[in-house]
Structure formats: C-alpha cells, structure tokens
TORKEDO-136652 format. One line per 5 residues: number of its first residue (from 1); their letters; for each residue x, y, z of C-alpha. Coordinates in steps of 0.05 Angstrom, whole numbers, plus 32768, in hexadecimal, padded with zeros to 4 digits. Layout:
NUM> A> X:Y:Z; ...
//
This chain:
1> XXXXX> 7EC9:8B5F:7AF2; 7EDA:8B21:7ABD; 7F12:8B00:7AAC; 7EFE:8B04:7A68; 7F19:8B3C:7A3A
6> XXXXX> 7F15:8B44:79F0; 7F4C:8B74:79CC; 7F29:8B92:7994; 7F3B:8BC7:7953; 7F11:8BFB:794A
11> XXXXX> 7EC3:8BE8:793E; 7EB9:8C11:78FE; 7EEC:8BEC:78DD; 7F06:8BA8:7903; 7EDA:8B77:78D5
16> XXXXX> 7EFF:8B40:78FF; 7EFC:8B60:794C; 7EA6:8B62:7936; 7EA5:8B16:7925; 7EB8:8B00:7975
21> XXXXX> 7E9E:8B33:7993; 7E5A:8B2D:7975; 7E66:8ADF:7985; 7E6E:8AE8:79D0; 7E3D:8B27:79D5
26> XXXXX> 7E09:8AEE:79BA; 7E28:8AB4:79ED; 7E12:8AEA:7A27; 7E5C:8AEA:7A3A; 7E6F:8B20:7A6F
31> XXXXX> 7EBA:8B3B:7A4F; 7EDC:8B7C:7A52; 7EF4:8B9B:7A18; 7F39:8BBF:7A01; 7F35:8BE2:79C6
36> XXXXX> 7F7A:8BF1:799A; 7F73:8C24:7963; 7F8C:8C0B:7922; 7FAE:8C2A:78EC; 7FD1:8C50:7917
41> XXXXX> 8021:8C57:7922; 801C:8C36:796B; 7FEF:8C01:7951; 801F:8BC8:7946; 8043:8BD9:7981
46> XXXXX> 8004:8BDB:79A6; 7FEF:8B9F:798F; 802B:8B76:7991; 8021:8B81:79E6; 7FDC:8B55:79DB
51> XXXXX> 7FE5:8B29:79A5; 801A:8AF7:798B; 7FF7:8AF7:7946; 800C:8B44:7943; 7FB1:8B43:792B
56> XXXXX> 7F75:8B60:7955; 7F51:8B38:796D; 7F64:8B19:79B0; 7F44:8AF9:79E9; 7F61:8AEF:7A29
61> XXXXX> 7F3F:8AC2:7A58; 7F66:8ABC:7A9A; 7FA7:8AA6:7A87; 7F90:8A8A:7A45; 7F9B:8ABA:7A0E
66> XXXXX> 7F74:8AA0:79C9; 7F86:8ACB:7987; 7F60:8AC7:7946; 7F0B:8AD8:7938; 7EEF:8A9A:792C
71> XXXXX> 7F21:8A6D:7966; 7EFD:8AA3:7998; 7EC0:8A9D:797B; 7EC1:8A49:7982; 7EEC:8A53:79CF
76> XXXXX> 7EA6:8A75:79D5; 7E7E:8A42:79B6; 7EA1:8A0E:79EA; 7EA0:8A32:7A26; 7E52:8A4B:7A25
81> XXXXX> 7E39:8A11:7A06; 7DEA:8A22:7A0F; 7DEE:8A65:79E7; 7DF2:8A2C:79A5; 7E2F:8A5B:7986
86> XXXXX> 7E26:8A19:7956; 7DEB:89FE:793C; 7DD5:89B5:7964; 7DD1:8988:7920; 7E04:896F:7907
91> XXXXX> 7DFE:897B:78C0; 7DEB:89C8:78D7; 7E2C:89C9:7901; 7E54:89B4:78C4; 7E35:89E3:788C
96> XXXXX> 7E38:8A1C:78C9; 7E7E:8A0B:78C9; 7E8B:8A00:787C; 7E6E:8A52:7875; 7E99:8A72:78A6
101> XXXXX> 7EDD:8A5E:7894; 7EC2:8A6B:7847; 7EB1:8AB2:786C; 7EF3:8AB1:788D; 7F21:8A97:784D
106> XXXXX> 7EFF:8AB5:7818; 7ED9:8AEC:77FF; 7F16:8B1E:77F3; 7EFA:8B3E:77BC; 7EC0:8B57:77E6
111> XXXXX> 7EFB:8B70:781B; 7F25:8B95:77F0; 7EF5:8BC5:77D0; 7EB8:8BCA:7807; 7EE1:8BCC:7848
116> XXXXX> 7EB6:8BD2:788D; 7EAB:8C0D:7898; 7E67:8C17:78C5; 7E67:8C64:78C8; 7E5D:8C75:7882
121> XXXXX> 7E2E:8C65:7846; 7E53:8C5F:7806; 7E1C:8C48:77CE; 7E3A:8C26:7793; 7E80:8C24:77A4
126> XXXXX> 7EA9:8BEF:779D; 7E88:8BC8:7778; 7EAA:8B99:7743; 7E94:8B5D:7728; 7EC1:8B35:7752
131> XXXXX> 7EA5:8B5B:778D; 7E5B:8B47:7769; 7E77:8B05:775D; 7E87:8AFF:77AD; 7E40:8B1B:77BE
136> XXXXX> 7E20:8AE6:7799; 7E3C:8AB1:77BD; 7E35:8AD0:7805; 7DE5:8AD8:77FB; 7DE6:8A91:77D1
141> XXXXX> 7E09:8A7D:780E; 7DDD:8AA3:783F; 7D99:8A8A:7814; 7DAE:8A3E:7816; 7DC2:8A3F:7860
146> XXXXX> 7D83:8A54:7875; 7D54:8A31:7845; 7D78:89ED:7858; 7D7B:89FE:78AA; 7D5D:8A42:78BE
151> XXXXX> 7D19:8A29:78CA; 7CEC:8A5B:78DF; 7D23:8A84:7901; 7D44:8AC8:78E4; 7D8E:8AAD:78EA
156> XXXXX> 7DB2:8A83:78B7; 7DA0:8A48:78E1; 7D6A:8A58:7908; 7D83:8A7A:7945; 7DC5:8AA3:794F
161> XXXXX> 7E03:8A7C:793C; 7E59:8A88:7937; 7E37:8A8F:78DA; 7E10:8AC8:78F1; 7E4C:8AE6:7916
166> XXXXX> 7E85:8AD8:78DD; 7E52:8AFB:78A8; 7E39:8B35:78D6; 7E75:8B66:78B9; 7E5B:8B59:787A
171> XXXXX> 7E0D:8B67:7887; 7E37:8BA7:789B; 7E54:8BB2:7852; 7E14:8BA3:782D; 7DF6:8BE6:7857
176> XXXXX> 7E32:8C09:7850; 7E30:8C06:7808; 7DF1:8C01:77FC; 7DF7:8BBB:77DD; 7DAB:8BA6:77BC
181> XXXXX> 7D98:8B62:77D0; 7D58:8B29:77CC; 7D30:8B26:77FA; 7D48:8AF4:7829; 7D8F:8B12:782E
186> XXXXX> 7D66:8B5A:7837; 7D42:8B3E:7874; 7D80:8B15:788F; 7DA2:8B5F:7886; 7D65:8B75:78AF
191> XXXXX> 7D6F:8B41:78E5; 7DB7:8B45:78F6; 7DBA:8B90:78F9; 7D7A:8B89:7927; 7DA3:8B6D:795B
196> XXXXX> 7DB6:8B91:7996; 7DFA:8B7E:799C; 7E01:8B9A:7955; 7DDE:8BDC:7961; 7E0D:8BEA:79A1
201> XXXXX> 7E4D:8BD7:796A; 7E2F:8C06:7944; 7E27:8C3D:796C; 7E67:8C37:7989; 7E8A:8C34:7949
206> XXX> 7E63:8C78:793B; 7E83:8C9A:7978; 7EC9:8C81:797A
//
C-alpha cells in the first residue's frame, strides 16, 4: 500500500490527469489511483470532495494534498530526484522549463478543435489555420529542443523529462487526427507512444 494517490478524469479525455501521471509512472513512483468521471452531473460534486481547485488532477501524499499537472509533476521531480524528471544542465533545465508552461499556457487553438480523445481516429478534423498555426510551433518547438539538447536520445532532451510528459496528450492528438508531420516529430510521435506507461493509458482509456 502507498501513501501516494493521484485523483484522475477519465484517460480518454483528461489531457491534464495524463501529464502527472505519465510524470510519476516515468519517476517509478508506487501511487494508487482514483478515477472521477467527468462530464458527468456528480462530477463537480465529486470533485469538489478531492480538490480545492474544483480541477482533476490531484495528488495526495500523506497529509500533503498538491493540485495542478505540472506542481505534481515538479513535487515529483523533487521527491525522486534520480529519475532526472528535469534535465541536469542548466541551460536544458531552463528551455525544459520555458516549453512546458508554453505547453501549459498556450496552444488553445490546438485544444478547442482537436480535443484528446485516444479512442477514436478522426482524420482531418479540426483543422484551422490557427490550429496549423499552433502545430507549427509545437514541432518547431519539439525540432529545436532536441537538436539543441537531445543528443543521441529519442526524448526532447535526451532521456525522459516533465517536456516529454506536458506534450504527451498532444502526441495523442496528432494520431487521433491523423495530423501529417516531418520526420523528426513522426519519430518523436513514434517514441512517446512506444512507452509502456503510455500503452497501459491507452488501453485503459479503451476499456473505461
């Protein structure tokens, strides 16, 4: 048993419960998770017995209770420091930084018209040319990150990091629909749905 539990939305569609979870899957953290179904009548109610933001996600960890994807993800960065949740350069730490609150601020283009949604394959909708416009910069983003620290590795910066995790939903919404890409985004595509923790995400949010 752990004294670590993550409250989560539903995995087809909770964009924000995948960011931490992935995060601490990654860390090797042993949690327990509660799942509250969203869009729902009960939801709010549900979720206002968690969470003082009234949002999914939520980690409680013993008494500590820490709201909000990317404040789990770095409580998960701090607390298993060897899994390098963020990269050991500095200059890497910053840009890693500087690209998930873009991911976490921005992009709402992108959110509005191709929502997660990991069961299904919808080709060709949604796009817009601000959604285009918003694609552009993620792989410019995702490109320049990788050129400038990814060395030889498959990740943004190398290895695994709290990027990879804030920009997994969206590796989800380029498959969902069916979003053509060069060849470096296609292969970073490749290597985040390659992960295990993603395929078990996956399958669960197949079987809910």
């Amino acid at each position: 048993m752990t004294d670590m539990t993550l409250v989560i939305g539903d995995r087809n569609i909770s964009s924000w419960s995948l960011r931490p979870w992935l995060a601490l899957k990654m860390a090797g953290a042993a949690f327990s998770e509660e799942t509250i179904h969203l869009r729902r009548p009960e939801t709010k109610a549900e979720i206002a017995l968690h969470s003082p933001s009234g949002k999914v996600p939520l980690l409680r960890h013993g008494t500590l209770t820490v709201w909000e994807s990317l404040a789990i993800c770095e409580y998960a960065a701090e607390i298993f420091p060897d899994a390098g949740l963020w990269p050991e350069d500095r200059a890497a730490r910053a840009v890693a930084r500087a690209v998930s609150c873009e991911m976490h601020a921005g992009f709402s283009s992108l959110r509005q018209n191709m929502p997660m949604d990991v069961r299904s394959r919808k080709p060709g909708e949604g796009m817009t040319p601000e959604v285009a416009h918003d694609i552009a910069r993620i792989t410019s983003l995702w490109s320049d990150c990788h050129a400038r620290f990814g060395g030889g590795g498959r990740f943004l910066f190398g290895h695994f990091t709290i990027a990879d995790a804030m920009y997994a939903p969206v590796v989800t919404r380029f498959a969902t629909y069916g979003v053509a890409l060069d060849p470096f985004p296609t292969a970073y595509v490749e290597a985040i749905q390659s992960l295990p923790a993603m395929q078990e995400w996956a399958a669960k949010a197949i079987s809910e």
